[in-house]
VMD Tcl script that draws the C-alpha trace (Angstrom):
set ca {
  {-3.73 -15.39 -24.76}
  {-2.38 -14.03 -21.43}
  {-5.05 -13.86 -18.54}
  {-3.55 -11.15 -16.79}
  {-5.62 -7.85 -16.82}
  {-2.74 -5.33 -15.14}
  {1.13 -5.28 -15.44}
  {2.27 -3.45 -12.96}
  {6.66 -2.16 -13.89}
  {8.28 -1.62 -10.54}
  {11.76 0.42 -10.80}
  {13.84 -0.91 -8.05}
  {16.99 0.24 -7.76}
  {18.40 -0.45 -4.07}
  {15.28 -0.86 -2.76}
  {15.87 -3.90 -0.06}
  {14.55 -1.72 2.65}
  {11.16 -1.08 1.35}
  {10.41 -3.83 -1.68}
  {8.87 -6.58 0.87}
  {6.50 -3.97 1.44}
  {5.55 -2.79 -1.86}
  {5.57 -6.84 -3.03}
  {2.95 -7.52 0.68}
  {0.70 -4.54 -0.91}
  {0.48 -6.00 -4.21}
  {0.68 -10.39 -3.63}
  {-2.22 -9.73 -0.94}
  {-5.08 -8.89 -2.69}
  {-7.47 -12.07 -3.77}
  {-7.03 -10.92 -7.35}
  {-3.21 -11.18 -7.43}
  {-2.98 -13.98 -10.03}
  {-4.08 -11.68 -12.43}
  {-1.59 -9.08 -12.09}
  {1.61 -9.17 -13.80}
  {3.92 -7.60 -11.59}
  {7.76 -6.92 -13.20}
  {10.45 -6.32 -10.10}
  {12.96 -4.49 -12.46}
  {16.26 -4.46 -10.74}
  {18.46 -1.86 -12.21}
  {21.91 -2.77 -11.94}
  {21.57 -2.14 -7.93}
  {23.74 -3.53 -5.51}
  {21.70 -4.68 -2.74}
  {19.74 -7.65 -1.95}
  {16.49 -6.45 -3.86}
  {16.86 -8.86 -6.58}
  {17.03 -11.71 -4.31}
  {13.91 -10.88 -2.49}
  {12.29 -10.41 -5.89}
  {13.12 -14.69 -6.57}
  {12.20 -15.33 -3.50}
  {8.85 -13.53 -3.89}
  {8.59 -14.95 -7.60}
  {9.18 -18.23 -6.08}
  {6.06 -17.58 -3.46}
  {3.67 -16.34 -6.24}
  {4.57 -17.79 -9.81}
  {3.41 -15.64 -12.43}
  {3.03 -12.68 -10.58}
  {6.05 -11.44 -9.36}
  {8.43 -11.27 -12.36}
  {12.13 -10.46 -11.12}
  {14.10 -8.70 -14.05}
  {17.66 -7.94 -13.91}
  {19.38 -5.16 -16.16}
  {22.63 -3.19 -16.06}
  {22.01 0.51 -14.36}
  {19.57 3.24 -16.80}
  {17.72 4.56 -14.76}
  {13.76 4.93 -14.57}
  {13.45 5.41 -18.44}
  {15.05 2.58 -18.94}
  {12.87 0.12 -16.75}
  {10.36 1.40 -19.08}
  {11.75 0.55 -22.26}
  {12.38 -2.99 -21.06}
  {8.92 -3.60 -19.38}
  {6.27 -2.12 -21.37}
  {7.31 -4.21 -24.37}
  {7.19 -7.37 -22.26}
  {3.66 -6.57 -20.78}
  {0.72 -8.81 -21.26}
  {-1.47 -7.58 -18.94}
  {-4.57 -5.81 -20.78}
  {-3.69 -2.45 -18.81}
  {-0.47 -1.22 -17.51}
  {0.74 0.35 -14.38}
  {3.78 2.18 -12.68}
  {5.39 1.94 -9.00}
  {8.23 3.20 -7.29}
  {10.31 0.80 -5.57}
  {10.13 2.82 -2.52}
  {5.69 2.99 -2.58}
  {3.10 0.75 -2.44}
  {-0.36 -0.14 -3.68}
  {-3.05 0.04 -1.47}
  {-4.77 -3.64 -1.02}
  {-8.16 -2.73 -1.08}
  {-7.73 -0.19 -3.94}
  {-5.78 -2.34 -6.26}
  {-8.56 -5.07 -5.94}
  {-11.28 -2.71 -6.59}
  {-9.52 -1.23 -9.57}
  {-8.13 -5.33 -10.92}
  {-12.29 -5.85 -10.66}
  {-12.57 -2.49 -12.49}
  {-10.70 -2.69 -15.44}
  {-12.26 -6.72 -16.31}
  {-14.88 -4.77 -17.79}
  {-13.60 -1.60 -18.95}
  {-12.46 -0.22 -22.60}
  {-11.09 2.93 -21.25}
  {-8.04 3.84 -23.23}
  {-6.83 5.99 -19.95}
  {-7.83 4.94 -16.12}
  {-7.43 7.15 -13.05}
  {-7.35 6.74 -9.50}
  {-6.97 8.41 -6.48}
  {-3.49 8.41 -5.17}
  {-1.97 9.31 -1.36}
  {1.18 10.55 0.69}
  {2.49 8.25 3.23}
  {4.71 8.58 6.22}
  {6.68 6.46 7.87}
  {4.63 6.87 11.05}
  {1.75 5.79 9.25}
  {0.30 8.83 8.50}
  {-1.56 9.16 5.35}
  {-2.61 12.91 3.44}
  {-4.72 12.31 0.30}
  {-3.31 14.12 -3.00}
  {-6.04 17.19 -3.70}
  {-8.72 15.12 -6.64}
  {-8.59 16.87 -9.79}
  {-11.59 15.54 -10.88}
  {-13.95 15.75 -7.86}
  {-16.99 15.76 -10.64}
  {-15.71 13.07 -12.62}
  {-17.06 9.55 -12.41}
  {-17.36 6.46 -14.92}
  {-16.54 6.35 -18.39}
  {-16.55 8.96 -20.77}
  {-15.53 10.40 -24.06}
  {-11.67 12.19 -23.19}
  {-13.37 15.34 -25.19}
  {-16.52 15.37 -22.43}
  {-14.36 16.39 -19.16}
  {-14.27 19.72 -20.16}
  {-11.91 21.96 -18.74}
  {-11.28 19.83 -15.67}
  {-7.45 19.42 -14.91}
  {-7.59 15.88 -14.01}
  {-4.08 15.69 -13.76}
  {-0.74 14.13 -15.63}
  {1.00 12.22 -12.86}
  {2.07 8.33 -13.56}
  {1.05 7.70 -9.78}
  {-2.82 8.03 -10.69}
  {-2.82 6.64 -13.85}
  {-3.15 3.06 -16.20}
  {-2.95 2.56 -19.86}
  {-4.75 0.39 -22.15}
  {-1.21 -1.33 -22.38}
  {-2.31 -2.32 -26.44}
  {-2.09 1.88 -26.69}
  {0.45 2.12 -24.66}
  {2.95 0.20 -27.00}
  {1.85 1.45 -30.11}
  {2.06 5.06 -28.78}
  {5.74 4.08 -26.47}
  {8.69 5.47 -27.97}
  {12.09 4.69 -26.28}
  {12.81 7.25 -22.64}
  {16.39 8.59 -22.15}
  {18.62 6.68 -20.04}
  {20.12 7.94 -17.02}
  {17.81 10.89 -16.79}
  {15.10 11.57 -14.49}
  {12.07 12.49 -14.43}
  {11.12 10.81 -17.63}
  {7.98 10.08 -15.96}
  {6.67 13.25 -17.70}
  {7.36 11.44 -21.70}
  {5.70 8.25 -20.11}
  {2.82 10.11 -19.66}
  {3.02 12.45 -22.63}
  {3.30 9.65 -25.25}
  {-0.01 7.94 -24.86}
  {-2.12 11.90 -24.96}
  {-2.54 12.21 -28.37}
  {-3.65 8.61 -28.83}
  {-6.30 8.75 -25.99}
  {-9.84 8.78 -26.97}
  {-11.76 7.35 -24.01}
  {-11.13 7.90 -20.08}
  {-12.48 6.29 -16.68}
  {-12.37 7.58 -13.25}
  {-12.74 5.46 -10.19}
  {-12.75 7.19 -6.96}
  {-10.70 4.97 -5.22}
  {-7.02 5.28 -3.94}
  {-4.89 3.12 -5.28}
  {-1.43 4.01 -4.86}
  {0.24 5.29 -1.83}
  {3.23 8.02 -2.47}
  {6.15 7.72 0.43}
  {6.25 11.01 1.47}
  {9.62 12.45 2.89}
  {12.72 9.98 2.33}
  {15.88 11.53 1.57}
  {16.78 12.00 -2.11}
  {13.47 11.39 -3.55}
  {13.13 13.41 -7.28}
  {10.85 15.75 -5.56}
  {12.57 16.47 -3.22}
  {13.84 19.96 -3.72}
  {17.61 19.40 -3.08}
  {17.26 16.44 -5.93}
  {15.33 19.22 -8.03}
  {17.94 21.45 -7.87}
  {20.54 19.24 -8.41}
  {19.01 17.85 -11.82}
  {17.62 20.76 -13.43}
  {19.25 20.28 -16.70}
  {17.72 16.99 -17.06}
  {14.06 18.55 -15.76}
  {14.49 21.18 -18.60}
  {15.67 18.85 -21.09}
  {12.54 16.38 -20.56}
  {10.02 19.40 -20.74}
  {11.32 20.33 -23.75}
  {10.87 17.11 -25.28}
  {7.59 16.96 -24.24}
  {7.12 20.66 -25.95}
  {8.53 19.14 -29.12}
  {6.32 16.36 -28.79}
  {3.07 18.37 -28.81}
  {4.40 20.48 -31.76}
  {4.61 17.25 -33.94}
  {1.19 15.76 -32.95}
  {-0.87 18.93 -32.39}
  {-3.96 18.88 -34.73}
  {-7.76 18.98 -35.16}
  {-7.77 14.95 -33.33}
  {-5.99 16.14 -29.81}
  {-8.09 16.65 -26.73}
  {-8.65 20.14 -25.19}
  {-7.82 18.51 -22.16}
  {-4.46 16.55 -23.29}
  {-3.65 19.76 -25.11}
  {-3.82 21.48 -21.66}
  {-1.48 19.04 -19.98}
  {1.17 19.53 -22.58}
  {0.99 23.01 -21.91}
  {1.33 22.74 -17.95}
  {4.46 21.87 -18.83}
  {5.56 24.97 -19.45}
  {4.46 26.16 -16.02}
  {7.28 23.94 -14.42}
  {9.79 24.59 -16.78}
  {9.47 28.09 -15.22}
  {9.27 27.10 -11.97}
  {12.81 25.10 -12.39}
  {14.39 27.82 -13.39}
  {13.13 30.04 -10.25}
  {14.12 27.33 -7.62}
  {17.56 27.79 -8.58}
  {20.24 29.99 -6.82}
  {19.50 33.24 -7.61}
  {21.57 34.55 -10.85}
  {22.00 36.84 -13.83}
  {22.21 34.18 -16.01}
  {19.65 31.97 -14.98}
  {17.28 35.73 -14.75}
  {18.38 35.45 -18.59}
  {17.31 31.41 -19.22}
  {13.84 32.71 -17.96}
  {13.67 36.03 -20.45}
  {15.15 34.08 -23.13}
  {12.42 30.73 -22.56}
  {9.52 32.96 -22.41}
  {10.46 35.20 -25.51}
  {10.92 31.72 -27.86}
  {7.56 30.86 -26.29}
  {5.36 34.03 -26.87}
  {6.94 33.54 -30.65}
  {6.72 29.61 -31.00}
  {4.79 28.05 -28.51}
  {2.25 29.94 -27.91}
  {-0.21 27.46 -26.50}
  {2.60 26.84 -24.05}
  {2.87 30.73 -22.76}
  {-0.57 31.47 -22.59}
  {-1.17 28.65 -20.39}
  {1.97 29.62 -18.36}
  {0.30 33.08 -17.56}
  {-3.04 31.29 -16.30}
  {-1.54 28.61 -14.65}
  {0.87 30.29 -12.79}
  {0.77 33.04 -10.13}
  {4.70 33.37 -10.07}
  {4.85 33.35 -13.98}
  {1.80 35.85 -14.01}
  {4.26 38.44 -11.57}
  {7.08 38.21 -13.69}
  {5.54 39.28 -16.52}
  {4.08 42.21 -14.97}
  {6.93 43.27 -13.58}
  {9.10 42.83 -16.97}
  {10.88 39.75 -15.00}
  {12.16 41.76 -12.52}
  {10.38 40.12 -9.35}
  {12.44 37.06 -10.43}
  {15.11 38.31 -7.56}
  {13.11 38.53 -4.61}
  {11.11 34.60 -6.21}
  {14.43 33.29 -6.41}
  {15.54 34.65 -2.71}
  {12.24 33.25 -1.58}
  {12.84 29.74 -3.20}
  {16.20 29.61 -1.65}
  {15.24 29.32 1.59}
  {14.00 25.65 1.33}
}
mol new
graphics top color blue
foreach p $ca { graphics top sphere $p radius 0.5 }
foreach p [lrange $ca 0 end-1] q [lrange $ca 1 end] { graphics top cylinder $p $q radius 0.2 }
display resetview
C-alpha cells in the first residue's frame, strides 16, 4: 500500500527555465516524502528532463521524471493519473509553482480528510515578485460538507484550485484529446457528476505565473486556438447531456453550464466577421432548443451575452471591435 497522500502531474514541456523552481516549491516542504510528484516531459527538447533525474536522484520517491513523445497537456494526463498512488491528486504547470507553506498545510489536510473534491486558494505571480490573489469564490465556505449544502455559491471549476480523491478520479477519468488545449476544462468536468462530498481550506496553495508570452490565456494564444476552445466546450456540453439526472449537484450542474458563457465569449474575441456574427446566432438558437440549462445560464452569467440578446445580436459588432483592441 503506497504511503503517499498527494500525486502531484506536472506537464513540462520546455520548461528548463522555470522547473528548478517549481521542483524548490514542492521538495521543500517537511512533508515532501509523501508527495508523489510526476515531472512529465513531453517530447520537449530542452534540458528539463535532465533536471527532472537529477532532482529524482536528490529526493527518491518524490520526484518521478517521465518521458513521452509530444501530446500535449491531455496527454500528460492520460499517462499520469493512471500511474498515481497518492490518495489525492493534483495538477501544475511546468511554468508555476506550489506555495511551501500552503502545500504543507494542505499534505497535513488531506491525512485526515474523505472529501471526494478539495479546494484551495490559488494566486498570480510576477516575475518581480509580485503576487495578486485570484477573487475566492467561496468566501463563506469552510470545512467539509455535503457538495449539495454550498448552495448557490460559484466556487469555481479551475484545475489550479482543485484535488481529487485520485480513487474517483480514475474511475470517473476518461482519455483527453491529444494535441489540443485547454483540456483542462474535461479534467475537471469528468469527476462532477461523481462528486458527493467537498472541503475548502482557505489557504493558497498554488501560485499562477502571470504574464509570460504564449501562455493559453493569453489572448493572442486564445485567438489563435479557438477551434480547439470550442471543440472542448462542446464536449463538456455533451458530457452533461449524458450524465444529467436526479444524482447531479445544483452546483456541478451550474459549472457545466458556465461553459456555455465562454463558448460565447470565444466567439466575440475573434476578428470581427459575418460569419463568426452567424457561429454566435446559430450556437445560441441550438441552445435555446437543446441545451437549455446551458442558455439560461448564459443570459445570467453573462453581461455581454445578456446585450446580445437584447439587441437581436446586433451589438456583437461594436463587442467584437471592442475585443479587438487587446
Amino acid at each position: 500500500m503506497s504511503d503517499k497522500i498527494l500525486t502531484i502531474s506536472v506537464a513540462a514541456y520546455n520548461m528548463e527555465l522555470y522547473i528548478r523552481e517549481l521542483l524548490d516549491s514542492v521538495t521543500s516542504i517537511p512533508s515532501a516524502d509523501a508527495v508523489e510528484l510526476f515531472v512529465c516531459d513531453d517530447g520537449g527538447t530542452d534540458g528539463t528532463l535532465e533536471i527532472a533525474r537529477e532532482y529524482a536522484d536528490r529526493y527518491p520517491g518524490t520526484v518521478i521524471p517521465l518521458h513521452k513523445e509530444n501530446g500535449g497537456y491531455g496527454s500528460v494526463l492520460n499517462m499520469t493519473v493512471p500511474m498515481a498512488s497518492g490518495v489525492y491528486f493534483k495538477t501544475l504547470d511546468g511554468d508555476d509553482l506550489m506555495d511551501p507553506e500552503g502545500l504543507e498545510k494542505l499534505v497535513s489536510f488531506l491525512k485526515d480528510c474523505a472529501a471526494d473534491w478539495v479546494l484551495t486558494k490559488a494566486e498570480k505571480f510576477y516575475e518581480d515578485g509580485k503576487r495578486v490573489p485570484s477573487p475566492s469564490k467561496w468566501t463563506g465556505l469552510e470545512g467539509t460538507m455535503p457538495i449539495e449544502e454550498t448552495g448557490d455559491e460559484h466556487i469555481g471549476f479551475w484545475h489550479i484550485n482543485s484535488c481529487f480523491r485520485t480513487k474517483m478520479l480514475k474511475a470517473a477519468f476518461r482519455p483527453l484529446p491529444e494535441h489540443t488545449l485547454y483540456t483542462d476544462l474535461l479534467y475537471m468536468a469528468w469527476p462532477m457528476p461523481y462528486v458527493k462530498t467537498v472541503a475548502f481550506l482557505p489557504e493558497t496553495v498554488y501560485l499562477y505565473r502571470a504574464g509570460r508570452p504564449g501562455q493559453s490565456m493569453d489572448l493572442g494564444s486564445k485567438r489563435k486556438h479557438f477551434e480547439e476552445q470550442i471543440r472542448v466546450v462542446k464536449s463538456v456540453m455533451r458530457y452533461y447531456n449524458e450524465k444529467n439526472g436526479p444524482s447531479l449537484s445544483s452546483m456541478a450542474r451550474d459549472r457545466f453550464y458556465f461553459s456555455y458563457k465562454w463558448l460565447v465569449l470565444v466567439l466575440l474575441i475573434l476578428p470581427p466577421s459575418f460569419s463568426n456574427w452567424k457561429r454566435i446566432i446559430e450556437n445560441e438558437a441550438y441552445a435555446r432548443k437543446y441545451m437549455r440549462g446551458f442558455y439560461d445560464m448564459g443570459g445570467r452569467e453573462s453581461s455581454q451575452i445578456r446585450l446580445l440578446r437584447r439587441t437581436a445580436y446586433l451589438a456583437y459588432w461594436p463587442l467584437a471591435l471592442y475585443y479587438r483592441r487587446f
